[in-house]
PALOGU-321633 format. One record per atom (N, C-alpha, C, O, CB): residue in three letters; x, y, z. Coordinates in steps of 0.1 Angstrom, whole numbers, plus 5000, padded with zeros to 4 digits. Each point is the difference from the previous one (the first is absolute). Glycine has a CB too. Layout:
// PALOGU-321633
ALAXYZ/...
END
This chain:
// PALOGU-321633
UNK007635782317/UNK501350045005/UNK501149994990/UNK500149904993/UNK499150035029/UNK501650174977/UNK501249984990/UNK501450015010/UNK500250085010/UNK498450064966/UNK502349755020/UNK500750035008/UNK501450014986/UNK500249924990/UNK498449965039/UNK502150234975/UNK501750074992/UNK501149935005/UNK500650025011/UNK498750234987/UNK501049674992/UNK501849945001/UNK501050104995/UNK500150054989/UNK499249725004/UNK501750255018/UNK501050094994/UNK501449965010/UNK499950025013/UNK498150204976/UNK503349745005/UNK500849985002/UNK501350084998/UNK500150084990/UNK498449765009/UNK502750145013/UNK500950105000/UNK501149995009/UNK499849905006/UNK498650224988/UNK502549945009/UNK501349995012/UNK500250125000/UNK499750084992/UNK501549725007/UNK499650225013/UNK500650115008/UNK501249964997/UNK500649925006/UNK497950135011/UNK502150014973/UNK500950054991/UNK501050144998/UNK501250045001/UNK497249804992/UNK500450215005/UNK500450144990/UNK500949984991/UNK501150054999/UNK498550105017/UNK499849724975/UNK500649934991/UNK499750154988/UNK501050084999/UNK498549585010/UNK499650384983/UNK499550074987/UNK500050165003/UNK500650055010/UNK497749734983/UNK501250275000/UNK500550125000/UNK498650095006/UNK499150014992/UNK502849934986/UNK497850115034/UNK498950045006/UNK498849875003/UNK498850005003/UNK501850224984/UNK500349705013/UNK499149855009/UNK499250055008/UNK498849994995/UNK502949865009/UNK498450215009/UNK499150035015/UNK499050114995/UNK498950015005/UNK503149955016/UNK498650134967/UNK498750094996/UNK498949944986/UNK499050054994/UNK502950175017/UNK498749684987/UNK498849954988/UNK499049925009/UNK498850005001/UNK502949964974/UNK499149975033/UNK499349885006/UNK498650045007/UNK498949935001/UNK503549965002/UNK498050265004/UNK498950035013/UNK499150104988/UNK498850005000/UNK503050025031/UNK498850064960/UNK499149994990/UNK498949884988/UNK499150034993/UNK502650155013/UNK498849714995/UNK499249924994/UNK498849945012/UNK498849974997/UNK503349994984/UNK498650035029/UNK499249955013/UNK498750115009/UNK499049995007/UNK503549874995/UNK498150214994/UNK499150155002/UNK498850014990/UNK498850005003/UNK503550145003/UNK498249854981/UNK499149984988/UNK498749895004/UNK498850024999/UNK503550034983/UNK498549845022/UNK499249904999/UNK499150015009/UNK498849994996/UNK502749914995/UNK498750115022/UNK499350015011/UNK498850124997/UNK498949985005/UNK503449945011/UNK497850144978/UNK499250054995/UNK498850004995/UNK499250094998/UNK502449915003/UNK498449884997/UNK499249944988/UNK499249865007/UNK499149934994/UNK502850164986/UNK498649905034/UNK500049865002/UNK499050115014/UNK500050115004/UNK502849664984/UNK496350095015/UNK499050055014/UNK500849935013/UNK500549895001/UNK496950114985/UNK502450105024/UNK500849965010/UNK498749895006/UNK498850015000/UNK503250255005/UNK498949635001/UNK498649925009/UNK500049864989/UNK500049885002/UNK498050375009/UNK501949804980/UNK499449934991/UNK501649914988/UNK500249885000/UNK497050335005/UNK503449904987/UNK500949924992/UNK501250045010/UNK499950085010/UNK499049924961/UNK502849935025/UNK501149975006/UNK500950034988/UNK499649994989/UNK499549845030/UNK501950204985/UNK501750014989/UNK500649905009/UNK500150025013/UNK500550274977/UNK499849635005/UNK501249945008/UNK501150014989/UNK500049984988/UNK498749845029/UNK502150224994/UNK501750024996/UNK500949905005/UNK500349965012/UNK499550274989/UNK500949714986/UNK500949905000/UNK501550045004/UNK500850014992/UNK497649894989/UNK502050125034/UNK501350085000/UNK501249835001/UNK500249925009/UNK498650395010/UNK501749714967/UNK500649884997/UNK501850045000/UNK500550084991/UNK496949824994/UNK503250065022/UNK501549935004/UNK500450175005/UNK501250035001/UNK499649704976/UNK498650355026/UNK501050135008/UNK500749935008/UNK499549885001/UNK499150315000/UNK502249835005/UNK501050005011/UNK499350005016/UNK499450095005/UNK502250064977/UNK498649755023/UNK499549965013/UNK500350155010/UNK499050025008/UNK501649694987/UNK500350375007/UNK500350115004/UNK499150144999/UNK499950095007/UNK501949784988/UNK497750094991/UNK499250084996/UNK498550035001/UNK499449895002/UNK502350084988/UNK497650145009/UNK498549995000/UNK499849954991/UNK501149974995/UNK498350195015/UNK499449784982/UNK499250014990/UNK499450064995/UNK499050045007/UNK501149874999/UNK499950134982/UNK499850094985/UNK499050115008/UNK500250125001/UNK499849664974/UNK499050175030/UNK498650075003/UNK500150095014/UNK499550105003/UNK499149684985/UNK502350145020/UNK500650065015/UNK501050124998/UNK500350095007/UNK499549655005/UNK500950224972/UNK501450105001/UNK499150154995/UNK500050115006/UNK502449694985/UNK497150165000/UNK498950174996/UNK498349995005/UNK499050054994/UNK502649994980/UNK498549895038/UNK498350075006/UNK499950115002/UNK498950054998/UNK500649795014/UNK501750274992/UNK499950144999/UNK499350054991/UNK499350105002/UNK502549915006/UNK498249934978/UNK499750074990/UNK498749924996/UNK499750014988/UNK502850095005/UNK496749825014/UNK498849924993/UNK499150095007/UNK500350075010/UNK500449674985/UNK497950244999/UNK498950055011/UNK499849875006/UNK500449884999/UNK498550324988/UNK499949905023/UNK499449925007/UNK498949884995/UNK499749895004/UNK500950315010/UNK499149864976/UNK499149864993/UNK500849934997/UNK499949895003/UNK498550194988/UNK502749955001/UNK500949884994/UNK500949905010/UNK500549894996/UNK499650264983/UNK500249935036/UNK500649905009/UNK499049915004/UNK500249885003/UNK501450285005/UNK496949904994/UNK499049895003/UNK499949914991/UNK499949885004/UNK498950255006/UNK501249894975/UNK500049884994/UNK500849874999/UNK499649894997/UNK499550274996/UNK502249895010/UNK501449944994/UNK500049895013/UNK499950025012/UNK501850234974/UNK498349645006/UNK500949885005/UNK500949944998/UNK499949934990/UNK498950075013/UNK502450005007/UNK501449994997/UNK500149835004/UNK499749965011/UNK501450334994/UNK499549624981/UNK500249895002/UNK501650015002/UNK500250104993/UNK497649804994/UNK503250075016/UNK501349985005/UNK500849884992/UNK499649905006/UNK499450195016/UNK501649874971/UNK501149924997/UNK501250025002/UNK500650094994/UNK498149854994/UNK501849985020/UNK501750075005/UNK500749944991/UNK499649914992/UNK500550115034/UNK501150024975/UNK501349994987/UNK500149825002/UNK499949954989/UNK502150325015/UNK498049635009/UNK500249864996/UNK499049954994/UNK500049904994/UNK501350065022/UNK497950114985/UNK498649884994/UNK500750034983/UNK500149904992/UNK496850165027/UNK503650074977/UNK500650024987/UNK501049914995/UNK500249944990/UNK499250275013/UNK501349805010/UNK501449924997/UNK499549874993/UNK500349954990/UNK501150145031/UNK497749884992/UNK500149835000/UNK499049944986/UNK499849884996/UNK500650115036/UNK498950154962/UNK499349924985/UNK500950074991/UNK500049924991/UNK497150045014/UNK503550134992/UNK501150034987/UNK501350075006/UNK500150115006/UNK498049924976/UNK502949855015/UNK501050005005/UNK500850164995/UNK500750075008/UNK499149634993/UNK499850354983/UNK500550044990/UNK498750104998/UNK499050005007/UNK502849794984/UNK498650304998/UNK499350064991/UNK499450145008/UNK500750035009/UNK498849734978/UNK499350355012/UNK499750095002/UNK499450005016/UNK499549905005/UNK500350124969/UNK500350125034/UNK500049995012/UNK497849955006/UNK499349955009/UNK503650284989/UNK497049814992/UNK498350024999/UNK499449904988/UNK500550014989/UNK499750275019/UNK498949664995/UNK499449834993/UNK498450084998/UNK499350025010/UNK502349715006/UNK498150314973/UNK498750054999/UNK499149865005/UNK499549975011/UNK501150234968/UNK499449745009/UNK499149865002/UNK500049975014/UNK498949985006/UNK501649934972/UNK500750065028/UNK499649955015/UNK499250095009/UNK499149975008/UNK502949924991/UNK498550254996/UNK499150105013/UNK498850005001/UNK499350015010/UNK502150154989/UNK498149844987/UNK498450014996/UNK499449895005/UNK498950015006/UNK501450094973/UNK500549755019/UNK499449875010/UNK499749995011/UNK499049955005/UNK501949974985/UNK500250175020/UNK499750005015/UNK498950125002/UNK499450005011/UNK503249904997/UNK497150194983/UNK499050105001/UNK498049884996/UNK498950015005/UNK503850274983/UNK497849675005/UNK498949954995/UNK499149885011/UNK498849975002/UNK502750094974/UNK500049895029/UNK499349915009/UNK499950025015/UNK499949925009/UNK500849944974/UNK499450315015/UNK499350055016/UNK499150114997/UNK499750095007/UNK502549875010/UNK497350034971/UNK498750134996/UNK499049955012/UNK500149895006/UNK500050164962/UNK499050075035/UNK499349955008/UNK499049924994/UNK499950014988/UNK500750155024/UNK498549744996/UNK498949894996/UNK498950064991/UNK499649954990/UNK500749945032/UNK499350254986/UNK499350074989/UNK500150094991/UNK499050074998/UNK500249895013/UNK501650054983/UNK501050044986/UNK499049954989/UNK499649885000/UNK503150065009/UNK496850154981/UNK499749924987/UNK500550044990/UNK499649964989/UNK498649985017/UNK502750154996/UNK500550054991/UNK501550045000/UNK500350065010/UNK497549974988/UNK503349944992/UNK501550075004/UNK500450054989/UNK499749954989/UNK501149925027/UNK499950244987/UNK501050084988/UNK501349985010/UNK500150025012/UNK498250204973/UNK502849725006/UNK501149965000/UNK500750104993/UNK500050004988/UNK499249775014/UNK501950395009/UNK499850074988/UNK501750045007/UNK500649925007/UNK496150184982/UNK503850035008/UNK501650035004/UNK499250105008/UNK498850044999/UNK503449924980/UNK498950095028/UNK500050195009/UNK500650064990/UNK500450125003/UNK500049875024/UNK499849984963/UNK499750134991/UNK499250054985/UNK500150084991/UNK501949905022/UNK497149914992/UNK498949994993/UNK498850115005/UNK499349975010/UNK501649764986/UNK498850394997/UNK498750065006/UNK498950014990/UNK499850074990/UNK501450055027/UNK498149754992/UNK498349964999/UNK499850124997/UNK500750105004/UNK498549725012/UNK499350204975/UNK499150115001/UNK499249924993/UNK498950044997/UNK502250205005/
END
């Protein structure tokens, strides 16, 4: 089993954010066997108001890649309350809370961006 780390917010912080992202996730799923490996998505400090990264453009994912995707959630206090200061999004942390809910039978991880396309 391989399971894909990829982290993100519902922003539309960058410049074509919602169309790289469901293209890298598209890519990936791809590649990945349904049943068997998992993407979990790190949707880290969006706005409580808001969907999450993966909910705001499921229009545009397939159906393999919504089956794969698992959306971990961190709301803006959990951000607050570990950096008071500095950038809206903590790579290192997102990847931790991804790591320590891979599934049990995982033997494998790529730790990668949505706009990274695997081949």
């Amino acid at each position: 089993m391989l399971s894909a780390i990829i982290y993100g917010r519902n922003d539309g912080y960058s410049y074509e954010v919602n169309r790289r992202t469901a293209l890298g996730l598209n890519m990936l799923a791809q590649q990945l066997e349904t049943g068997r490996d998992e993407i979990i998505f790190v949707d880290y400090n969006s706005d409580d108001d808001l969907p999450t990264h993966p909910e705001a453009i499921a229009d545009t994912l397939t159906g393999r890649a919504i089956g794969l995707i698992r959306v971990i959630r961190v709301r803006p206090v959990v951000h607050a309350a570990a950096t008071p200061s500095g950038p809206p999004v903590r790579e290192a942390f997102c990847r931790n809370v991804a790591l320590r809910r891979l599934s049990p039978a995982s033997k494998w991880v790529v730790s990668t961006n949505p706009d990274c396309l695997l081949i």
